[in-house]
Backbone as a printed PyTorch tensor [residue, N CA C, xyz], in Angstrom:
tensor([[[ 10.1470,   9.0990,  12.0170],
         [  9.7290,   8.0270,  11.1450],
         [  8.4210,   8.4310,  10.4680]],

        [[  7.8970,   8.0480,   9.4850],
         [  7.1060,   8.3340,   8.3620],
         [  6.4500,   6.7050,   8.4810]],

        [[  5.0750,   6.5510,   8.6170],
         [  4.3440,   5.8220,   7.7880],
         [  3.7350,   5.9290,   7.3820]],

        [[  3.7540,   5.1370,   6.0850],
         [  3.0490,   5.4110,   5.0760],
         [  1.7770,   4.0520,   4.9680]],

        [[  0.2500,   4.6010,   4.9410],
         [ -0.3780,   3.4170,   4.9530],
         [ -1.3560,   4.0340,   3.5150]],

        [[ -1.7850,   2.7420,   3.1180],
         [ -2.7870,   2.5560,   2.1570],
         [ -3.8850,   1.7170,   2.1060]],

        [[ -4.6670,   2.3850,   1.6890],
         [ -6.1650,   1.5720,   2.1810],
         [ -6.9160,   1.3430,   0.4040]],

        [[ -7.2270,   0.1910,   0.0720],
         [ -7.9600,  -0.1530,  -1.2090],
         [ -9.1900,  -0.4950,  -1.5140]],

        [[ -9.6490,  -0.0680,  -1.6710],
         [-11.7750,  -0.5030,  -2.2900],
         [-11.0710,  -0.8850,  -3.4330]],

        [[-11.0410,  -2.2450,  -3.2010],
         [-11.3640,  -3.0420,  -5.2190],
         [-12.4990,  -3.6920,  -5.2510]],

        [[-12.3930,  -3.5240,  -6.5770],
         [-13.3850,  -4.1790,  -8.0460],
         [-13.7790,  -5.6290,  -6.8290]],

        [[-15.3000,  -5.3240,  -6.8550],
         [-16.0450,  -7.2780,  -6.6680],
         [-14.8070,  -8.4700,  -7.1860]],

        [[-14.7990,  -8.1000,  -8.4270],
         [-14.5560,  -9.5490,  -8.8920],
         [-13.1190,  -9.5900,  -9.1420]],

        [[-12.3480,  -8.9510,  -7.9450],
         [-10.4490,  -8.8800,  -8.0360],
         [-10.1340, -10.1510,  -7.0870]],

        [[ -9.3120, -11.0930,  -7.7630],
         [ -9.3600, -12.3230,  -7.2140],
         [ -8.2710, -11.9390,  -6.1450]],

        [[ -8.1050, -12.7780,  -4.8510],
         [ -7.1590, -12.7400,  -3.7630],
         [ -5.6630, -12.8120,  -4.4570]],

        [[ -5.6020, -13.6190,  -5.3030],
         [ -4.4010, -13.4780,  -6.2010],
         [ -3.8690, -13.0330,  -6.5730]],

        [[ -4.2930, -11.9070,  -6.9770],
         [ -3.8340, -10.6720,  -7.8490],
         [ -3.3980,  -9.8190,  -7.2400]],

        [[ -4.4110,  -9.1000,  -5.6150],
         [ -3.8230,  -8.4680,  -4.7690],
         [ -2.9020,  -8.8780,  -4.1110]],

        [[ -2.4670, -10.1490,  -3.5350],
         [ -1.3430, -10.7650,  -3.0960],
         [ -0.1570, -10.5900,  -4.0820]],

        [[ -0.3340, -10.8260,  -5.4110],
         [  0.4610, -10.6300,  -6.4640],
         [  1.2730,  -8.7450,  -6.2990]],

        [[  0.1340,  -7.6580,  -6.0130],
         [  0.7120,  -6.8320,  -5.8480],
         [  1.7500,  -6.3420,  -4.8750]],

        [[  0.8220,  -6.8920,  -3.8270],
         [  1.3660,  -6.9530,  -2.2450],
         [  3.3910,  -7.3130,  -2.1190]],

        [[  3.5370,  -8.6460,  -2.9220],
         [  4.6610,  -9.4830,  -2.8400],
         [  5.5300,  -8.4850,  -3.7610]],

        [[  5.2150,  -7.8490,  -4.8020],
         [  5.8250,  -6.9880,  -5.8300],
         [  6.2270,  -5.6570,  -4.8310]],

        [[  5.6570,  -5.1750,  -4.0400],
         [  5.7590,  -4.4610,  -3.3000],
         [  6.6800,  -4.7490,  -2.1880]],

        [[  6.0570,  -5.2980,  -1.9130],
         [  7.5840,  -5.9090,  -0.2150],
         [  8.5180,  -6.0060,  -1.1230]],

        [[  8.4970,  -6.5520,  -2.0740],
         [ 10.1660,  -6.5540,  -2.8700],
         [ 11.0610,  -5.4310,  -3.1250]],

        [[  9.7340,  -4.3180,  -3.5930],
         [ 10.6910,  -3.1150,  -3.5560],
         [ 10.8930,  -2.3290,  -2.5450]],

        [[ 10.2880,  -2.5760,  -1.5730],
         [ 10.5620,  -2.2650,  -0.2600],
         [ 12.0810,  -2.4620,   0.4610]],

        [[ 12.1680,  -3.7830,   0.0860],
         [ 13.1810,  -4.6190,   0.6630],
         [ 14.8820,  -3.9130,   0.3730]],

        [[ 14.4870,  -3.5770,  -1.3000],
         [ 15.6710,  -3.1440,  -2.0780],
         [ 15.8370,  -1.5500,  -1.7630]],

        [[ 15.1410,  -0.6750,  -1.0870],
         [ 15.1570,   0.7360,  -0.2650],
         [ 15.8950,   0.6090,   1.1240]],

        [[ 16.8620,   1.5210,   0.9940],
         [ 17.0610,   1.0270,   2.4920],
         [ 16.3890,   2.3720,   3.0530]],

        [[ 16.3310,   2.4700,   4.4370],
         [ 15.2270,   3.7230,   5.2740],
         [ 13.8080,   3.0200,   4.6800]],

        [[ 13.2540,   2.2620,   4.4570],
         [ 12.3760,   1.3450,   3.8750],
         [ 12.3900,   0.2030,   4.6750]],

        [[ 10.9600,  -0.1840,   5.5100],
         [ 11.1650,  -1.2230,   6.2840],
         [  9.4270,  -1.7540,   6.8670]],

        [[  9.8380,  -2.7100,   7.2430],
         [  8.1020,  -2.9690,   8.0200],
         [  6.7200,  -3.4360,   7.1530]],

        [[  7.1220,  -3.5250,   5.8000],
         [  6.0730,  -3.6950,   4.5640],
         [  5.1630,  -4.9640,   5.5010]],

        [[  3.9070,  -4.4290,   5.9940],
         [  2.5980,  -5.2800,   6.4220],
         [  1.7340,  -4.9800,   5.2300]],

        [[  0.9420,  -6.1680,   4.9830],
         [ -0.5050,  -6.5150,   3.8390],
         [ -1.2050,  -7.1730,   4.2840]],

        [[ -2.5800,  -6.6290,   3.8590],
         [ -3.6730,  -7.9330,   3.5580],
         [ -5.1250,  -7.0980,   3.9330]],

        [[ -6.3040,  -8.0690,   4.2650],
         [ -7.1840,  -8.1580,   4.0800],
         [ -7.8260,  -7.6860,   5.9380]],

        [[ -8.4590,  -6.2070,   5.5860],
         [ -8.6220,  -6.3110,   7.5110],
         [ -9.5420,  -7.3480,   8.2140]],

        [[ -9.4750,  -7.4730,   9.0860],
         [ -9.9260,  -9.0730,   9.9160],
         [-10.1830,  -7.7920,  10.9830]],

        [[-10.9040,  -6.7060,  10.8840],
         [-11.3520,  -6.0730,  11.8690],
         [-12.8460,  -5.7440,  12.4380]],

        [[-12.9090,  -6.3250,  13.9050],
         [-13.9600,  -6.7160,  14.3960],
         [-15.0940,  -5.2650,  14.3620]],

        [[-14.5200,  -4.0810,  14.3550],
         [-15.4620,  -2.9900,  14.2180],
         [-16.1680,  -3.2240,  12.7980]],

        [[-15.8680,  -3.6990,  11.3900],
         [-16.2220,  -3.4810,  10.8180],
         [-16.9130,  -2.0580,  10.2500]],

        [[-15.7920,  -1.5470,  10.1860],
         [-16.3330,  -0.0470,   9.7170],
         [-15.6720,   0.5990,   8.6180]],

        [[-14.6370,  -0.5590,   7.6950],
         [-13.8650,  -0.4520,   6.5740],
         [-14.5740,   0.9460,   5.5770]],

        [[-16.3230,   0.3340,   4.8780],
         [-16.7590,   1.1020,   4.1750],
         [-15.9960,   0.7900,   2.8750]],

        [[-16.1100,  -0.8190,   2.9570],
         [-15.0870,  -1.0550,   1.5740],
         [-13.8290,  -1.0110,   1.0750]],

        [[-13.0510,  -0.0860,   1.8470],
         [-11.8120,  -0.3830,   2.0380],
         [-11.2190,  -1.2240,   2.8160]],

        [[-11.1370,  -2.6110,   2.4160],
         [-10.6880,  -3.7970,   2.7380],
         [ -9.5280,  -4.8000,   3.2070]],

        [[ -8.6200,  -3.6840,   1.8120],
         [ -7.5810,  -4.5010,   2.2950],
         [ -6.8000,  -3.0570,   2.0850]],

        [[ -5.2870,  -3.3550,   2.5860],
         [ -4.4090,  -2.0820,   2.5290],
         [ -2.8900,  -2.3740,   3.1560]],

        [[ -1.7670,  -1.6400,   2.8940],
         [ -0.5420,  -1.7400,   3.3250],
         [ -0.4430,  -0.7920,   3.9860]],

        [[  1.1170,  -1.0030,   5.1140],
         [  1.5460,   0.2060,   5.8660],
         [  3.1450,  -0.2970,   5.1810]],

        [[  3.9350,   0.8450,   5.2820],
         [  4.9830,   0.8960,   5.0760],
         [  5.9940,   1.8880,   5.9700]],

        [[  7.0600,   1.5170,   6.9450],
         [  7.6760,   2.5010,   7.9580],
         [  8.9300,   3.2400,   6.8230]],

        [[  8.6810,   4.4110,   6.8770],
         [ 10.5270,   5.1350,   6.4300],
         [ 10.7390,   6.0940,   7.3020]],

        [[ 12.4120,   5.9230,   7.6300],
         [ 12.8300,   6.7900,   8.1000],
         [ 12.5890,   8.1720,   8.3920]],

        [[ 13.0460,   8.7030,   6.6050],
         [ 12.4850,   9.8890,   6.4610],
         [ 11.6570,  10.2810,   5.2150]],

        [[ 11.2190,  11.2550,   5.2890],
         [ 10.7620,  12.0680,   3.8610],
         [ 11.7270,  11.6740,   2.7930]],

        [[ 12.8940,  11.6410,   2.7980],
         [ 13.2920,  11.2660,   1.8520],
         [ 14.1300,   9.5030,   1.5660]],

        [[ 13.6000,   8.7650,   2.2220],
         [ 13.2460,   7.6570,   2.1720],
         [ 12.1580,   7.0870,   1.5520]],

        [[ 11.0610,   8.0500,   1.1140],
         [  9.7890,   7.9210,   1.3650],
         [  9.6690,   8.2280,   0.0090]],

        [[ 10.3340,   9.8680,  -0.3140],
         [ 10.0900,  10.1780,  -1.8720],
         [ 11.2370,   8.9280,  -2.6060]],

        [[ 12.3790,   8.2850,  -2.3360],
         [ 13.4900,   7.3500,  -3.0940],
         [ 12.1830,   5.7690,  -3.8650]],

        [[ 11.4520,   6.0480,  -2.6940],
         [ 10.4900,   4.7380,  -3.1450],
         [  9.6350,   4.6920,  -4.2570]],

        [[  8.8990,   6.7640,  -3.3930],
         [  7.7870,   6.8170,  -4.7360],
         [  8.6040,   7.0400,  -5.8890]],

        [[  9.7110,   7.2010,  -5.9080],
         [  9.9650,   7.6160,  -7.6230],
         [ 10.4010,   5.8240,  -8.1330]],

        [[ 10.7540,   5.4670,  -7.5820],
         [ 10.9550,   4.4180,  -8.0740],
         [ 10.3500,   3.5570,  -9.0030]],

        [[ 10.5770,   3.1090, -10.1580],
         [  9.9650,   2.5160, -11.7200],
         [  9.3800,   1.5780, -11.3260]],

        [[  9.9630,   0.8660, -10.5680],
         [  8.8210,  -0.8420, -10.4310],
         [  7.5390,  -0.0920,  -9.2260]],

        [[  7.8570,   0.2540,  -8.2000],
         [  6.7020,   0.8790,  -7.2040],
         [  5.5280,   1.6900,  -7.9880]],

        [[  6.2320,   2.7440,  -9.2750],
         [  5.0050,   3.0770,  -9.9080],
         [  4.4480,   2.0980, -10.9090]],

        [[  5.0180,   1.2610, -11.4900],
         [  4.1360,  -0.1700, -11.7630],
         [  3.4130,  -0.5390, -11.1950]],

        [[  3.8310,  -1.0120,  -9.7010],
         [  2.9200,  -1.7630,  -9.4630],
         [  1.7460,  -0.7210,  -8.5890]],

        [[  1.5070,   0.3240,  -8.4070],
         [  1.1190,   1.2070,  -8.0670],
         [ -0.4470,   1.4790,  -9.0880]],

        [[  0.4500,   1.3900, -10.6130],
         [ -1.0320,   1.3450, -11.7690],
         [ -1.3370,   0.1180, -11.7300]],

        [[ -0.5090,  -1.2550, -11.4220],
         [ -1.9870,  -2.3890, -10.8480],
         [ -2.3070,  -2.0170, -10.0730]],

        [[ -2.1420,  -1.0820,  -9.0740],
         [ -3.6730,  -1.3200,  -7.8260],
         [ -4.1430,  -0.1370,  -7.8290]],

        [[ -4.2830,   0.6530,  -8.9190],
         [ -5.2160,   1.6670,  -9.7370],
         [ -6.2070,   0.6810, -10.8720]],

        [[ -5.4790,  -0.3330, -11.5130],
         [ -6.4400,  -0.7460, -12.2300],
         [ -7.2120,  -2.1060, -11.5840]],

        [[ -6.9230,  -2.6060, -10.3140],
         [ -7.3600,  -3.0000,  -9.1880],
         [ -8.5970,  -2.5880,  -8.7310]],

        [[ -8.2160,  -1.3900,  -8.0780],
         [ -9.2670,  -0.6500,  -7.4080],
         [-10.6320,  -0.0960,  -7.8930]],

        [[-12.0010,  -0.4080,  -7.3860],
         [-13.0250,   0.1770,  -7.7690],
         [-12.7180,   2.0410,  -8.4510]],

        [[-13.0620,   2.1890,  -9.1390],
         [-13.5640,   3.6230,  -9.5690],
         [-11.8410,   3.9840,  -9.4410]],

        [[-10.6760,   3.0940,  -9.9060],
         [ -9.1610,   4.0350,  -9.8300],
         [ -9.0110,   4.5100,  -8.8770]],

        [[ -8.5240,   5.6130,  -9.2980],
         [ -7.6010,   6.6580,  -7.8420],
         [ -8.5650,   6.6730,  -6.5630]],

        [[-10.0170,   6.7930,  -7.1680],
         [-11.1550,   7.1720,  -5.9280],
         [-11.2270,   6.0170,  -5.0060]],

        [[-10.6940,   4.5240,  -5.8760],
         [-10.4540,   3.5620,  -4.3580],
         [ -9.4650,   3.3850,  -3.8250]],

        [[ -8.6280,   4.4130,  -3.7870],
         [ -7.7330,   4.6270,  -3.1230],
         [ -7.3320,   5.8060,  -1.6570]],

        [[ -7.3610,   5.4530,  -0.4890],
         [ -6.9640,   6.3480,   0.3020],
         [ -5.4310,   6.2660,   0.5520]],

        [[ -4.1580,   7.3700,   0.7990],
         [ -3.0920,   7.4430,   0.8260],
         [ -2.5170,   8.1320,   2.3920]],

        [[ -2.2590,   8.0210,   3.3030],
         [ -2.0040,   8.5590,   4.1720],
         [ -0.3420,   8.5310,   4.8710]],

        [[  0.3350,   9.6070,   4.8980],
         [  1.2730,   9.4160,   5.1430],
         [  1.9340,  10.5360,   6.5580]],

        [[  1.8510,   9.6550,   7.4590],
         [  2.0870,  10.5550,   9.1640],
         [  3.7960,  10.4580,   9.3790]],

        [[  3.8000,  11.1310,  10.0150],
         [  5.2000,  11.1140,  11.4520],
         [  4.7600,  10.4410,  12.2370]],

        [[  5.4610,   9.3300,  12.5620],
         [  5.6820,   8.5650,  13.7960],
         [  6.6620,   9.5340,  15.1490]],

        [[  6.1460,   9.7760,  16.1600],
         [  7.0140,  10.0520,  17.2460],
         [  8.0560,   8.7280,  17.4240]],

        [[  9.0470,   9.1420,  17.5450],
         [ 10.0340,   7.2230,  17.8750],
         [ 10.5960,   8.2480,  19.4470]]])
């Protein structure tokens, strides 16, 4: 298994709305992937506090690598992908992308 997580530094003044707006656009295309599963969001509520501004972020479980590339190519995912480039403080740079092997 592959997850895929993402971590976002946005813009001060990006209303909760908008990122939720992305978030929901996202689980949708999630939903319509199959090997695509597990779409978690939001805002960390973590007591270390050691974000460093990266605040809020998704994880996403796939099967495989190629579960994983069926998503990224996908037309609406890279949509909504340039909202949370034009989201994010400083673009791509508030963006971290990390994508592991899960042992199952």
């Amino acid at each position: 298994m592959i997850r895929h997580i993402v971590l976002t530094r946005l813009k001060p003044d990006v209303q909760e709305t908008a990122i939720a707006a992305v978030y929901a656009g996202l689980s949708a295309v999630v939903a319509c992937h199959p090997g695509a599963r597990n779409f978690c969001a939001g805002r960390s509520a973590s007591p270390e506090q050691m974000e460093r501004g990266y605040g809020h972020g998704f994880t996403i479980d796939f099967d495989d690598w190629a579960a994983l590339d069926a998503y990224a190519q996908d037309p609406e995912h890279r949509a909504l992908g340039a909202q949370l480039v034009a989201l994010a403080q400083d673009g791509l740079d508030g963006l971290i992308v990390l994508d592991i092997e899960v042992p199952q």
